[in-house]
mmJSON file of the N, C-alpha and C atoms, coordinates in Angstrom:
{"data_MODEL":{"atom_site":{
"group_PDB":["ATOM","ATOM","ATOM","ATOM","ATOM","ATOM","ATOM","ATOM","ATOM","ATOM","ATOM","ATOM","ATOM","ATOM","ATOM","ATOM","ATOM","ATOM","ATOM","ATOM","ATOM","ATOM","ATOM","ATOM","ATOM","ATOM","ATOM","ATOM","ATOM","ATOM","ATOM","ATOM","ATOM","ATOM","ATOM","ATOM","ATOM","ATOM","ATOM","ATOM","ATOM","ATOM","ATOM","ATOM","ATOM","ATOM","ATOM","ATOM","ATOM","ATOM","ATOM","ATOM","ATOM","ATOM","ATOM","ATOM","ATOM","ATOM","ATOM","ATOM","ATOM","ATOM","ATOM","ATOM","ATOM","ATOM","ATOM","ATOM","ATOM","ATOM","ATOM","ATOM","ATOM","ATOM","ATOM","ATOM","ATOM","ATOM","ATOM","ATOM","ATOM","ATOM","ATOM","ATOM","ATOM","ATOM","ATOM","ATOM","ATOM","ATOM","ATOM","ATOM","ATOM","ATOM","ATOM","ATOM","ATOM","ATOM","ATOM","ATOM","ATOM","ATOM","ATOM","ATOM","ATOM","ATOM","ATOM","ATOM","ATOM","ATOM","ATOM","ATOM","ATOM","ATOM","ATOM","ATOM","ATOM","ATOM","ATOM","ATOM","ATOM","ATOM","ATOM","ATOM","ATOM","ATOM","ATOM","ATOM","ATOM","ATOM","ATOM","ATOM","ATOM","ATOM","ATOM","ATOM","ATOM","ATOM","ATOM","ATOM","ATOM","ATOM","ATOM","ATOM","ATOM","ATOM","ATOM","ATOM","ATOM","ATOM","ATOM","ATOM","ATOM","ATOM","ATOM","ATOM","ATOM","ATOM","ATOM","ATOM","ATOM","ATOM","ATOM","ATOM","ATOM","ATOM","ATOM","ATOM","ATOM","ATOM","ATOM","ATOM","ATOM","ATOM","ATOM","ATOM","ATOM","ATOM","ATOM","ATOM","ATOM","ATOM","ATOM","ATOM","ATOM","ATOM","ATOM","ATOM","ATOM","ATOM","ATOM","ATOM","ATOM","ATOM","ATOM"],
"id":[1,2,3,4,5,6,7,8,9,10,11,12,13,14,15,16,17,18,19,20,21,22,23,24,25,26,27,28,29,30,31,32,33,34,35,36,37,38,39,40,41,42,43,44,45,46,47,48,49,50,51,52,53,54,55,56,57,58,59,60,61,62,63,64,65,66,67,68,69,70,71,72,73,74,75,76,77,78,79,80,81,82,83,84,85,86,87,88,89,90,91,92,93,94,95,96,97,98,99,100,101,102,103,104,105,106,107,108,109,110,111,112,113,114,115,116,117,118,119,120,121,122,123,124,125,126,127,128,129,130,131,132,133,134,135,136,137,138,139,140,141,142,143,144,145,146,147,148,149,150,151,152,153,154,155,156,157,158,159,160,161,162,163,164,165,166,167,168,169,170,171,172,173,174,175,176,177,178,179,180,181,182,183,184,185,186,187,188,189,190,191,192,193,194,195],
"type_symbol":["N","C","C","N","C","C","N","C","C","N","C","C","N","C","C","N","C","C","N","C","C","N","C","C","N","C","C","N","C","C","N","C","C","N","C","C","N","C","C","N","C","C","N","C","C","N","C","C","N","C","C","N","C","C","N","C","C","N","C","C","N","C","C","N","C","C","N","C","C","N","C","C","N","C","C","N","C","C","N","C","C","N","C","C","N","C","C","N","C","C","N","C","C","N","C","C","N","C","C","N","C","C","N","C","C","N","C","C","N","C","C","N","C","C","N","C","C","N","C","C","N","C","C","N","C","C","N","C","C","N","C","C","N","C","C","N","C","C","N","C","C","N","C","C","N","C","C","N","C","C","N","C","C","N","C","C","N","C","C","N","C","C","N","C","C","N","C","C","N","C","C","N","C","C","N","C","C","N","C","C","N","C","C","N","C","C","N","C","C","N","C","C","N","C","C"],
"label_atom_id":["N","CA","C","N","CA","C","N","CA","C","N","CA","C","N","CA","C","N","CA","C","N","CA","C","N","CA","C","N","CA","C","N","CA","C","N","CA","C","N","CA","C","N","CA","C","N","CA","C","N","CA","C","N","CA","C","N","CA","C","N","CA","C","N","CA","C","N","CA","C","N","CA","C","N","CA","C","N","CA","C","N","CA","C","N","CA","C","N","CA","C","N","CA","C","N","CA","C","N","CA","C","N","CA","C","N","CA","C","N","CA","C","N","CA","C","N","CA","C","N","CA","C","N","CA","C","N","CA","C","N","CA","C","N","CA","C","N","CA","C","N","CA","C","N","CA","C","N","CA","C","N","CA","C","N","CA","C","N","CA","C","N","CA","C","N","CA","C","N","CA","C","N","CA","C","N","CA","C","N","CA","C","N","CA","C","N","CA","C","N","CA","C","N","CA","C","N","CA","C","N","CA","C","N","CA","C","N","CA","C","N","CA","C","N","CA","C","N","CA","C","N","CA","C","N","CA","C"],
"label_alt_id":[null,null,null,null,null,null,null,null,null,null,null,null,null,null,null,null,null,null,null,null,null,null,null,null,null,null,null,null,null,null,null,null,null,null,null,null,null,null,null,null,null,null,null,null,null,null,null,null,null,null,null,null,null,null,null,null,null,null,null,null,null,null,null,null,null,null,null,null,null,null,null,null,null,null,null,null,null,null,null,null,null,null,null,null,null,null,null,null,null,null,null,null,null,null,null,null,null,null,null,null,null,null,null,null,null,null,null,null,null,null,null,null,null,null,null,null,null,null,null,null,null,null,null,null,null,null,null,null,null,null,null,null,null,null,null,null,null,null,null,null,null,null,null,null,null,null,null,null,null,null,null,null,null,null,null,null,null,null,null,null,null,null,null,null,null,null,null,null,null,null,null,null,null,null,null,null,null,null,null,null,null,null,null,null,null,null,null,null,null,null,null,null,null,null,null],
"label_comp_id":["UNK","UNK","UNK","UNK","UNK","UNK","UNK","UNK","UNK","UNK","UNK","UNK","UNK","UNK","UNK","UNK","UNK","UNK","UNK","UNK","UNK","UNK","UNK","UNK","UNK","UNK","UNK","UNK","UNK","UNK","UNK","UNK","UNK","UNK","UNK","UNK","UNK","UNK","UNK","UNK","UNK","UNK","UNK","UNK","UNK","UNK","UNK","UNK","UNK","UNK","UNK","UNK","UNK","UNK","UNK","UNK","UNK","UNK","UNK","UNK","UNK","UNK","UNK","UNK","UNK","UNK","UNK","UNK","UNK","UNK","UNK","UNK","UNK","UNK","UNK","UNK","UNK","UNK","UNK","UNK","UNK","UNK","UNK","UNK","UNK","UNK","UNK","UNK","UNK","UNK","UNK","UNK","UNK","UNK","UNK","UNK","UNK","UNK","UNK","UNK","UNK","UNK","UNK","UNK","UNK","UNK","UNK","UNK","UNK","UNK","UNK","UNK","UNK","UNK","UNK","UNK","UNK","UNK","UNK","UNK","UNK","UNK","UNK","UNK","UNK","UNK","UNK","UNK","UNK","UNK","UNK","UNK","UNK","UNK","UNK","UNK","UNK","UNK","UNK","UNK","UNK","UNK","UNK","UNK","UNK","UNK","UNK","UNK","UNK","UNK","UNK","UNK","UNK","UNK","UNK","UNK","UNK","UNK","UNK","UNK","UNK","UNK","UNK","UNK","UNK","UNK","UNK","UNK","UNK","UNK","UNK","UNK","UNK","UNK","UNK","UNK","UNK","UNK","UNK","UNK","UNK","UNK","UNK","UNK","UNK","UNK","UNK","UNK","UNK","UNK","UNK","UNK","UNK","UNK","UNK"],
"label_asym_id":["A","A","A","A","A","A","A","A","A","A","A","A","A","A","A","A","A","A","A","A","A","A","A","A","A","A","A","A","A","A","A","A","A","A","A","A","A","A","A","A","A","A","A","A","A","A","A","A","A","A","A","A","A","A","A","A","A","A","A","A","A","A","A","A","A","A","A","A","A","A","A","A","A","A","A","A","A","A","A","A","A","A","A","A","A","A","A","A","A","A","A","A","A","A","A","A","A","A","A","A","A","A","A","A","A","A","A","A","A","A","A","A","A","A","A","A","A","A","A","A","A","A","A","A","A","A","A","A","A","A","A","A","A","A","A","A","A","A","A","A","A","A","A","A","A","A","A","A","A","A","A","A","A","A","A","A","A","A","A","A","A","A","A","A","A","A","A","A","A","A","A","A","A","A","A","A","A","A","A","A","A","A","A","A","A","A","A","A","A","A","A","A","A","A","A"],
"label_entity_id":["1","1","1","1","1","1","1","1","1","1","1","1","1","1","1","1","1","1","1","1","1","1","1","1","1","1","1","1","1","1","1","1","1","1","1","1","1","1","1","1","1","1","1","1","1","1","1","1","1","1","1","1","1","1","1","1","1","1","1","1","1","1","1","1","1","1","1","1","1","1","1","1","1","1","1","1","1","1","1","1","1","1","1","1","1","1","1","1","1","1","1","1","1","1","1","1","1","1","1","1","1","1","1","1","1","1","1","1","1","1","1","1","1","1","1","1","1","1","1","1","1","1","1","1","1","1","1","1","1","1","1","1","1","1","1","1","1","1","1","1","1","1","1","1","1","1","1","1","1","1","1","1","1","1","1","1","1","1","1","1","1","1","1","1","1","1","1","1","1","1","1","1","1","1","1","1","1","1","1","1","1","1","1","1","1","1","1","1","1","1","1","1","1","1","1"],
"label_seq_id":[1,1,1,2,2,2,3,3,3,4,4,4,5,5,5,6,6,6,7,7,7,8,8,8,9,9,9,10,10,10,11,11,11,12,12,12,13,13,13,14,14,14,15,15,15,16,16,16,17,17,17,18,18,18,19,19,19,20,20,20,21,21,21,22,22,22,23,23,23,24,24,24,25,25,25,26,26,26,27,27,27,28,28,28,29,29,29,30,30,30,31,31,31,32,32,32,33,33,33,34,34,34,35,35,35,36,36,36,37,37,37,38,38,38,39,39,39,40,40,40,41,41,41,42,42,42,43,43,43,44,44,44,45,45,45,46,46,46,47,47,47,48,48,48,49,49,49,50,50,50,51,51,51,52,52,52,53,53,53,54,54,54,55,55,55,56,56,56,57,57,57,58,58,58,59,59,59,60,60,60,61,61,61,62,62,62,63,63,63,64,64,64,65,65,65],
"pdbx_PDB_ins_code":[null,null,null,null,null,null,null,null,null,null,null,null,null,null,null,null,null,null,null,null,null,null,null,null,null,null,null,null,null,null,null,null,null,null,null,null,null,null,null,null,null,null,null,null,null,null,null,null,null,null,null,null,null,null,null,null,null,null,null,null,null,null,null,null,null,null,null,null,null,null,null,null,null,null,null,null,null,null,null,null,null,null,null,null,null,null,null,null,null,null,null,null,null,null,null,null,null,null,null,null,null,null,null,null,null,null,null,null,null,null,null,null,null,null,null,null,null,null,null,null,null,null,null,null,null,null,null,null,null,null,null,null,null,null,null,null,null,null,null,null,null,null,null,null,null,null,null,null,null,null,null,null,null,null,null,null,null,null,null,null,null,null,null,null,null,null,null,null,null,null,null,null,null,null,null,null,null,null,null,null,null,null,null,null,null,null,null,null,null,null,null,null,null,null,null],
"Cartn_x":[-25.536,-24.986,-25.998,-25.876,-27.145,-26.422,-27.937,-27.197,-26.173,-26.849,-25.934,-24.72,-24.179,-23.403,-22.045,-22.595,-21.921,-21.938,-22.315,-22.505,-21.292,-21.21,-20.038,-18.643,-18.835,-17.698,-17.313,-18.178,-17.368,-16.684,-17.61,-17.0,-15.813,-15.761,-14.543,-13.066,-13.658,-12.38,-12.552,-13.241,-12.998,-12.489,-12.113,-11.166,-9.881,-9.968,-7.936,-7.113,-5.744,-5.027,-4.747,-4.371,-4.269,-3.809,-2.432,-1.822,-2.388,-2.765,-3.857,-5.101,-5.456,-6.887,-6.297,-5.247,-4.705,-4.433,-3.443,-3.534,-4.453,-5.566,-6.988,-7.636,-7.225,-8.081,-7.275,-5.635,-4.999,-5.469,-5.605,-6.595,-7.336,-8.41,-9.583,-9.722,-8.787,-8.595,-8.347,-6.891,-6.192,-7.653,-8.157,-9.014,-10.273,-10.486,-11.322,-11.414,-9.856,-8.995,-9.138,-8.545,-8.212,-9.704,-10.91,-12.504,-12.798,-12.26,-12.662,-11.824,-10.513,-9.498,-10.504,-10.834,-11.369,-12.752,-13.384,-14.699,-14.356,-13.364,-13.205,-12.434,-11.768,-11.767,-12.711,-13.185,-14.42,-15.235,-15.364,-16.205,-15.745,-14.312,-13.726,-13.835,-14.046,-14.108,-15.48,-16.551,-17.892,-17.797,-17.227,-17.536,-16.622,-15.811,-14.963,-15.54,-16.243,-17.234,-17.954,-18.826,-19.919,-19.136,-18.139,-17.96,-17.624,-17.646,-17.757,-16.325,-15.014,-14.626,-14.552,-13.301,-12.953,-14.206,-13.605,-14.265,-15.363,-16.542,-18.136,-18.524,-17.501,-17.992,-17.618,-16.856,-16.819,-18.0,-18.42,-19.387,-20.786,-21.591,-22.032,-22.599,-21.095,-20.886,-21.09,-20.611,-21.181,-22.425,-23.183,-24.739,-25.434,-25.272,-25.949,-25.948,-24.365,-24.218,-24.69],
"Cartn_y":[-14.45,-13.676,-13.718,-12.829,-12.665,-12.512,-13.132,-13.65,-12.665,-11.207,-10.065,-10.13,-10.595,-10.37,-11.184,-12.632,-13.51,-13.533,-12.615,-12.108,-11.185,-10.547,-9.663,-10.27,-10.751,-11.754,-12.597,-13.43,-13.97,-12.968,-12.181,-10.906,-10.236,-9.941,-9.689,-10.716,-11.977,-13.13,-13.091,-13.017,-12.927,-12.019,-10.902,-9.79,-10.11,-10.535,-11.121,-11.484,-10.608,-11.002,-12.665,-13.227,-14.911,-15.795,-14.655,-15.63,-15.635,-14.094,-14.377,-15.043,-15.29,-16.359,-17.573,-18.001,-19.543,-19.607,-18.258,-18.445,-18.547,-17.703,-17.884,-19.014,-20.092,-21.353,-22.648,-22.248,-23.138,-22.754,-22.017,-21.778,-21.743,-21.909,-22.394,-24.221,-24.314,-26.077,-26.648,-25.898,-25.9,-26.427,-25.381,-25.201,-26.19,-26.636,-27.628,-28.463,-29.015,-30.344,-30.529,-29.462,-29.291,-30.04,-29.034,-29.286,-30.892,-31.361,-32.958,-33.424,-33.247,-34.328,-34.354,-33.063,-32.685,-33.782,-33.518,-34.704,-35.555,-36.544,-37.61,-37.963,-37.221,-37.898,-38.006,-37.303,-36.673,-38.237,-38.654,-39.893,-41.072,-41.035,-42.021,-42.396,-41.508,-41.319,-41.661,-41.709,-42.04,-43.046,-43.599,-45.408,-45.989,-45.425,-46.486,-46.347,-45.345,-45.317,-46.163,-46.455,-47.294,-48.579,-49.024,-50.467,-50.446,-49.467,-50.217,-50.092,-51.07,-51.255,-51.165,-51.304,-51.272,-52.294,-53.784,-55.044,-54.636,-54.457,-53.85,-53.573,-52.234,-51.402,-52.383,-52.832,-53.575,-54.519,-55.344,-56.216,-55.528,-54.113,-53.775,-53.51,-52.786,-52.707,-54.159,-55.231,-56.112,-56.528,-56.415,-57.095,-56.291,-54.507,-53.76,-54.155,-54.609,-55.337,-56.764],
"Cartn_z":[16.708,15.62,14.48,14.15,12.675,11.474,10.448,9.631,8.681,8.586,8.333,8.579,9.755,10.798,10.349,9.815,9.481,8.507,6.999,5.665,5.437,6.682,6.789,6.939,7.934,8.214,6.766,6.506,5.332,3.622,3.789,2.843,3.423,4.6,4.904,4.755,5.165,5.13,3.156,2.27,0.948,0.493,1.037,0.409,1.481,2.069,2.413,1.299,1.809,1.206,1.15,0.276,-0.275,1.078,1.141,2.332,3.826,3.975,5.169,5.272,4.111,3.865,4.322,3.914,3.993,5.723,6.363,7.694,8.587,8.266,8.999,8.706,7.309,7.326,7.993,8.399,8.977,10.409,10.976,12.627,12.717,11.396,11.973,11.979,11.598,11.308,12.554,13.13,14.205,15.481,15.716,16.34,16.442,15.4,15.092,15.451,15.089,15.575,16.669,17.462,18.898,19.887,19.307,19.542,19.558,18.259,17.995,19.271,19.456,20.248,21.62,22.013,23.436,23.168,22.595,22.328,22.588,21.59,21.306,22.944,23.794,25.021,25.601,25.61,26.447,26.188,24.983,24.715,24.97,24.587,25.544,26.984,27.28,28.959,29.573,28.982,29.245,28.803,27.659,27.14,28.477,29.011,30.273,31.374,31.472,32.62,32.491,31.284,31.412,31.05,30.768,30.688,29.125,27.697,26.678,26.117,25.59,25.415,23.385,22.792,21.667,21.114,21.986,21.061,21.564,22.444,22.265,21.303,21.03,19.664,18.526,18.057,17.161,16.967,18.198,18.095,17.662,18.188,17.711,16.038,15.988,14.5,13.98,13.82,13.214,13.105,14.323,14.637,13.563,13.569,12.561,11.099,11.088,9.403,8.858],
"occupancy":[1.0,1.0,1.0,1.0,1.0,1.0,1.0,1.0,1.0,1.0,1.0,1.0,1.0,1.0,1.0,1.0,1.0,1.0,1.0,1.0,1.0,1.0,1.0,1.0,1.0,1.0,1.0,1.0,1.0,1.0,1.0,1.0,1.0,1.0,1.0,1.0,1.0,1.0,1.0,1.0,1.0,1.0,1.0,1.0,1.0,1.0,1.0,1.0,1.0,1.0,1.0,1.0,1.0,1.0,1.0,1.0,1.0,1.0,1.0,1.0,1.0,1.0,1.0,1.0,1.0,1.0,1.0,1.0,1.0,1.0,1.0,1.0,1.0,1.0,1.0,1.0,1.0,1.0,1.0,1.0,1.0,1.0,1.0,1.0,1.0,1.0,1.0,1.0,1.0,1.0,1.0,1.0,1.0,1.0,1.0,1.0,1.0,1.0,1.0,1.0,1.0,1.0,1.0,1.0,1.0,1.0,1.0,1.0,1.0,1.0,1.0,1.0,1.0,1.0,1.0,1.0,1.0,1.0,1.0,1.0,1.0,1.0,1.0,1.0,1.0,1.0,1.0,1.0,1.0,1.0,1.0,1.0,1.0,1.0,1.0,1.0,1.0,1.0,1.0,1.0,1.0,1.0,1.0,1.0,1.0,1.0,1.0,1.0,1.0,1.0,1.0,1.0,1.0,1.0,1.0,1.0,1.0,1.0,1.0,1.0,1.0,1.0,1.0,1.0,1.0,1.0,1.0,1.0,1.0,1.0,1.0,1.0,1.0,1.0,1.0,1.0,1.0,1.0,1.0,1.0,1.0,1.0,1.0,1.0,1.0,1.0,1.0,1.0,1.0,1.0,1.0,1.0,1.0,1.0,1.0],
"B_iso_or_equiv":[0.0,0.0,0.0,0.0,0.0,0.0,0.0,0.0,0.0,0.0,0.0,0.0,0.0,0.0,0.0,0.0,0.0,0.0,0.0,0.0,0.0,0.0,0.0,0.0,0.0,0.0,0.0,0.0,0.0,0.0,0.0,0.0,0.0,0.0,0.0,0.0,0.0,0.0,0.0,0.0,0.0,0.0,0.0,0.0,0.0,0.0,0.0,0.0,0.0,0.0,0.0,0.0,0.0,0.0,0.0,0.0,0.0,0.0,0.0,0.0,0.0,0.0,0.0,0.0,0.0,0.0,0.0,0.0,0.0,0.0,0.0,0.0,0.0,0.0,0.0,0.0,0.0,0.0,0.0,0.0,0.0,0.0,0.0,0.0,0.0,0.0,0.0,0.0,0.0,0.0,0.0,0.0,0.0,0.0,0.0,0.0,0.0,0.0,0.0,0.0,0.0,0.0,0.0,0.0,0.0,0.0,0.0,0.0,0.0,0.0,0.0,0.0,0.0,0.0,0.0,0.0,0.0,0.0,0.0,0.0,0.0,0.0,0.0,0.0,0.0,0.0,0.0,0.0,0.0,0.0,0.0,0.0,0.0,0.0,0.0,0.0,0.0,0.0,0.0,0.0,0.0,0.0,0.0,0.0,0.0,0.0,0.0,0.0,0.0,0.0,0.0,0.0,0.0,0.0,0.0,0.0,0.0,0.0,0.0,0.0,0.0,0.0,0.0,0.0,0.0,0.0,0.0,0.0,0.0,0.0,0.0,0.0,0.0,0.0,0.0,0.0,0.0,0.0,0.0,0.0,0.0,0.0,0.0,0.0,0.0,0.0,0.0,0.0,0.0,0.0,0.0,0.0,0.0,0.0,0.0],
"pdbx_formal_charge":[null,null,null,null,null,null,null,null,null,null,null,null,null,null,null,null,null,null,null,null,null,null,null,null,null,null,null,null,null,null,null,null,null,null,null,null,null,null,null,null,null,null,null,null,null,null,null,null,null,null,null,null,null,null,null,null,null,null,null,null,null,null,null,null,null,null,null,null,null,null,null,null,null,null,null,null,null,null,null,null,null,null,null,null,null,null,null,null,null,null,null,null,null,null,null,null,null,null,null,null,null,null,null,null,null,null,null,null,null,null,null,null,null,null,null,null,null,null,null,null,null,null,null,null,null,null,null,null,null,null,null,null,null,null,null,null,null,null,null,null,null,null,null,null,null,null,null,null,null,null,null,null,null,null,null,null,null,null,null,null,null,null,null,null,null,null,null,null,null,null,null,null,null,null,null,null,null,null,null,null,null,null,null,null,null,null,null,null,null,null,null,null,null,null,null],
"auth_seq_id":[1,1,1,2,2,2,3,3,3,4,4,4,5,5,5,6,6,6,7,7,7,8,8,8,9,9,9,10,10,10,11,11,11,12,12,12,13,13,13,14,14,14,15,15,15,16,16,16,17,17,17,18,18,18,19,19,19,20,20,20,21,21,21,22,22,22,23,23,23,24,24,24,25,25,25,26,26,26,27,27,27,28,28,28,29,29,29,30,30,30,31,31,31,32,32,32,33,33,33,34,34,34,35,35,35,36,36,36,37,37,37,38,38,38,39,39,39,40,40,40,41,41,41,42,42,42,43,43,43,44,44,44,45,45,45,46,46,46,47,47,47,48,48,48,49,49,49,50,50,50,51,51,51,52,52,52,53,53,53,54,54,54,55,55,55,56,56,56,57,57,57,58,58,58,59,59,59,60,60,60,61,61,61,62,62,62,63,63,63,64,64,64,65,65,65],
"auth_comp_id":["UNK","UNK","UNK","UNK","UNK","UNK","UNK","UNK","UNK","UNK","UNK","UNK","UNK","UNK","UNK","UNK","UNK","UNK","UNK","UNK","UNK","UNK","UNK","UNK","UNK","UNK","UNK","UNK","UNK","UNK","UNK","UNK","UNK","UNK","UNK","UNK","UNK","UNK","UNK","UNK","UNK","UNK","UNK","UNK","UNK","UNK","UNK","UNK","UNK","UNK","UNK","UNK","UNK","UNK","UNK","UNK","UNK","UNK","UNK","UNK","UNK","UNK","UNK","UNK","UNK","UNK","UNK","UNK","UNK","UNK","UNK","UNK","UNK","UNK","UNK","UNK","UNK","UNK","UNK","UNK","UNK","UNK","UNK","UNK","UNK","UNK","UNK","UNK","UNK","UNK","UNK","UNK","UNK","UNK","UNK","UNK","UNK","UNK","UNK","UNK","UNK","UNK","UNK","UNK","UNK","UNK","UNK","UNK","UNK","UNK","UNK","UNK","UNK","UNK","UNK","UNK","UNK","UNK","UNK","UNK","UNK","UNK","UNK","UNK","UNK","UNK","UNK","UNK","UNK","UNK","UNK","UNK","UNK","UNK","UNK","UNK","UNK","UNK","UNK","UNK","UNK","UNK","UNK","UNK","UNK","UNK","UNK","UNK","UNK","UNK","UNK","UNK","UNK","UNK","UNK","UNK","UNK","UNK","UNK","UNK","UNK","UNK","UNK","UNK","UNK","UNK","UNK","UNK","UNK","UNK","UNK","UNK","UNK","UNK","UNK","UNK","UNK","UNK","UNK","UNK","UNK","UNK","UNK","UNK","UNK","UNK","UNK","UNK","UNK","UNK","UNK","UNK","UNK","UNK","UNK"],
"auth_asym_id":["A","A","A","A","A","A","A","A","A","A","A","A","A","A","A","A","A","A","A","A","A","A","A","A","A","A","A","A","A","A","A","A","A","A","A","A","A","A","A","A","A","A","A","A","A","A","A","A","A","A","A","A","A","A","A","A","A","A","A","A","A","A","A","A","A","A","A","A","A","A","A","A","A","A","A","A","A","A","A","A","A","A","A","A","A","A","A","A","A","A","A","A","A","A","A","A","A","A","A","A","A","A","A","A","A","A","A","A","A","A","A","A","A","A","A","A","A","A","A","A","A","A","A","A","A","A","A","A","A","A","A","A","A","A","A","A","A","A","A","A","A","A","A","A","A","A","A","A","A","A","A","A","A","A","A","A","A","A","A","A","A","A","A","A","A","A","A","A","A","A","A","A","A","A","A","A","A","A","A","A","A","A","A","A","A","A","A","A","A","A","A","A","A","A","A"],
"auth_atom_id":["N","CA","C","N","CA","C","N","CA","C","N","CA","C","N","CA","C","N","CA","C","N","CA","C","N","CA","C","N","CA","C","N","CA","C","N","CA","C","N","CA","C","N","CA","C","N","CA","C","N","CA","C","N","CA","C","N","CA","C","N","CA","C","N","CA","C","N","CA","C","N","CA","C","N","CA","C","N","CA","C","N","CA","C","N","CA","C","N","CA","C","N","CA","C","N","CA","C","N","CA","C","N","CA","C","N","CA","C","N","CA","C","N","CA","C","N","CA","C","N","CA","C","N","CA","C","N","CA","C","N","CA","C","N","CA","C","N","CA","C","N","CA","C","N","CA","C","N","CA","C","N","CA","C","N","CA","C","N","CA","C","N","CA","C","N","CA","C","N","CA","C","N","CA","C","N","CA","C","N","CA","C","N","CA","C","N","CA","C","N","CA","C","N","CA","C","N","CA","C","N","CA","C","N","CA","C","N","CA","C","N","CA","C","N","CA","C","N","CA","C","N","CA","C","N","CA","C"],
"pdbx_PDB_model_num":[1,1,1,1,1,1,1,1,1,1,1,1,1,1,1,1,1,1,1,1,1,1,1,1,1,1,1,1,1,1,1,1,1,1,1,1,1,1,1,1,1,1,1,1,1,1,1,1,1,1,1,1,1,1,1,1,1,1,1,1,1,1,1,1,1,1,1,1,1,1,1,1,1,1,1,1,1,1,1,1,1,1,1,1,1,1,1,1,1,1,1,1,1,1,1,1,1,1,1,1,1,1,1,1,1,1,1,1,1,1,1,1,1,1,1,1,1,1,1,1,1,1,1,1,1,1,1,1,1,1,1,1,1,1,1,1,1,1,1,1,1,1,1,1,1,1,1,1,1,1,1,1,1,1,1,1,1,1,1,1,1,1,1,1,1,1,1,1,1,1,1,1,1,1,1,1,1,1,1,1,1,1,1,1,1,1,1,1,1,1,1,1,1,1,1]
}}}
């Protein structure tokens, strides 16, 4: 997409009406969310593959501090 393209797009979402601005920023949230949860298994799911557990990560985190 170019950058025109997406110049447009946001000029268009800035002349919405108020309440449709607010609905299009609650689905793009929606959506977002949704994106992170799918990751965040997704990463879960490779740390149990490889063995790393809650307390790992914690221990990590300390050694760095």
């Amino acid at each position: 997409m170019s950058e025109a393209a997406v110049q447009e797009i946001l000029e268009r979402i800035d002349s919405l009406p108020e309440a449709d601005r607010l609905l299009l920023e609650q689905r793009l949230a929606e959506r977002g969310e949704a994106e992170w949860q799918r990751e965040a298994e997704a990463a879960r799911a490779e740390a149990a593959r490889r063995g790393i557990d809650q307390s790992a990560i914690d221990r990590a985190v300390e050694e760095v501090r």
